[in-house]
C-alpha positions in Angstrom: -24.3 -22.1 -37.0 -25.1 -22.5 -40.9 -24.1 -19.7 -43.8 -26.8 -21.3 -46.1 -29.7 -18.6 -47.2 -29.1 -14.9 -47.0 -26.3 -13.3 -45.8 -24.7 -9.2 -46.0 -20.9 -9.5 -47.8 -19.4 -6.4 -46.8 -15.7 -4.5 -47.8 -14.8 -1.3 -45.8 -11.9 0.8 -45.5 -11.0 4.4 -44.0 -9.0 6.3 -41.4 -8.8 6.1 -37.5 -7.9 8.6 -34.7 -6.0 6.9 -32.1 -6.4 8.2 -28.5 -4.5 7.1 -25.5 -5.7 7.0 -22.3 -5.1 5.1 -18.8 -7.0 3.9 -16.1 -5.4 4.7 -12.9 -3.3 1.4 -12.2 -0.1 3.2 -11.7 0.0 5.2 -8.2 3.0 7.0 -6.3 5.2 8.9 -8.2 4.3 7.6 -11.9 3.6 10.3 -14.4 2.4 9.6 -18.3 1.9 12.0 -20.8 0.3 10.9 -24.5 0.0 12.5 -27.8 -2.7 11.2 -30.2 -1.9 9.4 -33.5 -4.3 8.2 -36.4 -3.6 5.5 -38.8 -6.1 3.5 -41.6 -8.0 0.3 -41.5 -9.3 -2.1 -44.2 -11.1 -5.0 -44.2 -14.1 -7.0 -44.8 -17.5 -8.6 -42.8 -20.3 -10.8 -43.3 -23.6 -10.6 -41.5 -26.6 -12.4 -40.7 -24.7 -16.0 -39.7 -27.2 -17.7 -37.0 -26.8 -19.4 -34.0 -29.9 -20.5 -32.0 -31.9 -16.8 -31.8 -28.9 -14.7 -31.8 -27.9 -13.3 -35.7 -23.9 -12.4 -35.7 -21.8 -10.2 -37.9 -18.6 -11.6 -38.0 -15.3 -8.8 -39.8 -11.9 -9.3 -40.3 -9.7 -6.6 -40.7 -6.1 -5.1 -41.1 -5.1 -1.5 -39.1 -1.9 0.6 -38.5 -1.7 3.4 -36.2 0.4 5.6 -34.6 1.5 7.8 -31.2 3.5 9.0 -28.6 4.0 8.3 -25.1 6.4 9.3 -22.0 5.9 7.6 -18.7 8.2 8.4 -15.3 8.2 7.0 -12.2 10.6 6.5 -9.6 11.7 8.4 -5.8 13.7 9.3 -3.4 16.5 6.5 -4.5 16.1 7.1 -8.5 13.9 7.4 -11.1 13.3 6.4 -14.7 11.5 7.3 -17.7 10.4 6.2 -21.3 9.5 8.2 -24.2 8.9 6.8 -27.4 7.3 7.2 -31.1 5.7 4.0 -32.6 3.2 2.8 -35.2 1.8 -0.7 -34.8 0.1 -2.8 -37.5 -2.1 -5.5 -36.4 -5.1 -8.2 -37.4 -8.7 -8.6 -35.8 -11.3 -10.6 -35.7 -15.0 -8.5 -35.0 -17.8 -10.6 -32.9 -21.1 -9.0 -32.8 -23.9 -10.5 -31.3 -26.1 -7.4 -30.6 -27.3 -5.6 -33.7 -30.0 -3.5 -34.0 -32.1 -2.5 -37.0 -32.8 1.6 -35.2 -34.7 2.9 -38.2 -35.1 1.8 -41.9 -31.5 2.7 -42.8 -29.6 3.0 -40.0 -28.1 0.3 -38.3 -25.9 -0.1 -34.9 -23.5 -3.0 -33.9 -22.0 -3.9 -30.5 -19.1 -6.6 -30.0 -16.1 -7.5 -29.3 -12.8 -6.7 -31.3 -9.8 -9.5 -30.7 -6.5 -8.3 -32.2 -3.0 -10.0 -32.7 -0.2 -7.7 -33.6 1.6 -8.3 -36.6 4.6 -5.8 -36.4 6.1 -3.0 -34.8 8.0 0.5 -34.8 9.1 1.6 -31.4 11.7 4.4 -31.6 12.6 6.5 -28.5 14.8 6.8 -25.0 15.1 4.8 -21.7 17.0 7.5 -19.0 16.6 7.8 -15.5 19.2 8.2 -12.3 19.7 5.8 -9.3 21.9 6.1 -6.1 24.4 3.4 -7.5 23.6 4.2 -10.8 23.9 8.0 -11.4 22.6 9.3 -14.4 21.2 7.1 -17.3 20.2 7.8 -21.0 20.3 4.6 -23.8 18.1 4.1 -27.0 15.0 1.7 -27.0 16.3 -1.7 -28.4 15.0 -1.9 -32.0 15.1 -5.9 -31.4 13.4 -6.0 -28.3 9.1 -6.6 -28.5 7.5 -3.6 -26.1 4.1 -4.2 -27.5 1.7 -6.8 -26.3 1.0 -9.4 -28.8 -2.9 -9.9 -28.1 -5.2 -7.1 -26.9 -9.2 -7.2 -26.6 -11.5 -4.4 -26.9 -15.2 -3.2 -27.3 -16.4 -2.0 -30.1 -19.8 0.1 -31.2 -20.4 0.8 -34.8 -22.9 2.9 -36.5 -24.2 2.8 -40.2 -26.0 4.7 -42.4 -27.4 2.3 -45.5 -27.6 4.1 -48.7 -29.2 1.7 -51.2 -28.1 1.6 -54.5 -30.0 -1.2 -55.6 -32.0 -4.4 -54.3 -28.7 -6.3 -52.8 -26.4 -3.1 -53.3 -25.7 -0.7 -50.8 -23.3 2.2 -50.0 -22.5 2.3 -45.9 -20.8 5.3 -44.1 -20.2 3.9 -40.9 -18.3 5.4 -37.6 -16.7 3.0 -35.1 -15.7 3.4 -31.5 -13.6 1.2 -29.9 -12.5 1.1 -26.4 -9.3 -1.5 -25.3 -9.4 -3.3 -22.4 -5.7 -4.8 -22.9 -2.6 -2.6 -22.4 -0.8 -1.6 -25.4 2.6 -1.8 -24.2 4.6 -3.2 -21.3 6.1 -0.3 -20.0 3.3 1.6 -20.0 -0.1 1.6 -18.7 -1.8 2.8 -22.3 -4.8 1.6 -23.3 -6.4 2.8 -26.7 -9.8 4.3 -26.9 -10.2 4.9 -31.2 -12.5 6.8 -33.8 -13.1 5.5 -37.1 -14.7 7.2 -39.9 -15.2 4.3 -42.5 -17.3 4.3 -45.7 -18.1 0.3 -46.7 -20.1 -1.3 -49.9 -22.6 -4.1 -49.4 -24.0 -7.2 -51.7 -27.0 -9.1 -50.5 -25.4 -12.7 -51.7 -27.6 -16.1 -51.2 -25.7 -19.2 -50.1 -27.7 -22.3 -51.3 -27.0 -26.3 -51.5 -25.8 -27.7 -54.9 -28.2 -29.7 -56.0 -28.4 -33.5 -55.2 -26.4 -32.7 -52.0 
């Protein structure tokens, strides 16, 4: 890998449209119901890095976003349930080794998103019933992590280049990015979001000092 010659510096920024979804691990009696949140993202990439035949763009960016979830499960000898508000901020590093040049000025990325959360804001009700039990009803703990702290995803993005001069360029992009990783562990959501960015580009050359 070398970032001498040529390389795309990149800032972008711009709001997101979180949508929760699930992929049918739970069986039985579970039951989940999701409302959709949205949140921003800012951050920053550079392109063109090489490795053997394979040119990368590399991003790094900050994100909060938001939702709502209640899951139940349970049966004949009790049951329980979750519902909860929360907004999560997090940090991710963008890998894209597939990225393709579609027509003169428009441009479309594949890769791989890796994200670390960096706090959270979980607000919301454990209740349920149980034969020994009875009846049940007690806040979420405010101290008590129900996020994952890693989560992997795919994501596509799509560019439009607007040049606004020979290493200038003005970029209104839209990402898609589907999570592999559960969000949370008492629940089974996974994140599926649309971004509507707009970025700004600088064609900037990397060179050796001299005598080096």
């Amino acid at each position: 890998m070398t970032l001498l010659g040529q390389h795309t510096v990149e800032v972008f920024g711009g709001g997101s449209y979180n949508d929760l979804f699930e992929r049918g691990e739970f069986t039985g009696h579970y039951l989940s119901e999701y409302k959709n949140g949205n949140g921003f993202v800012i951050g920053g990439a550079i392109e063109e890095i090489k490795t053997d035949w394979i040119k990368w763009r590399f991003t790094f960016h900050f994100e909060k976003y938001n939702g709502e979830f209640t899951n139940r499960d349970g049966g004949q000898g009790g049951s329980y349930a979750y519902t909860a508000k929360f907004s999560k901020s997090t940090i991710a590093l963008g890998l894209y080794p597939i990225n393709i040049m579609a027509t003169k000025n428009l441009l479309i990325n594949f890769g791989i998103i890796l994200s670390r959360m960096v706090d959270e804001n979980l607000e919301g009700t454990n209740y349920g019933w149980g034969i020994n039990t009875f009846y049940w009803s007690r806040p979420l703990n405010e101290n008590t992590r129900y996020s994952h702290r890693g989560m992997i995803g795919f994501q596509t993005r799509i560019t439009y280049q607007i040049k606004l001069s020979e290493k200038l360029a003005l970029l209104p992009q839209y990402h898609f990015y589907y999570g592999m990783s559960r969000e949370f562990k008492i629940s089974g959501a996974r994140a599926m979001r649309h971004y509507f960015n707009i970025g700004i580009s600088k064609a900037i050359n990397f060179r050796k000092n001299e005598g080096e």
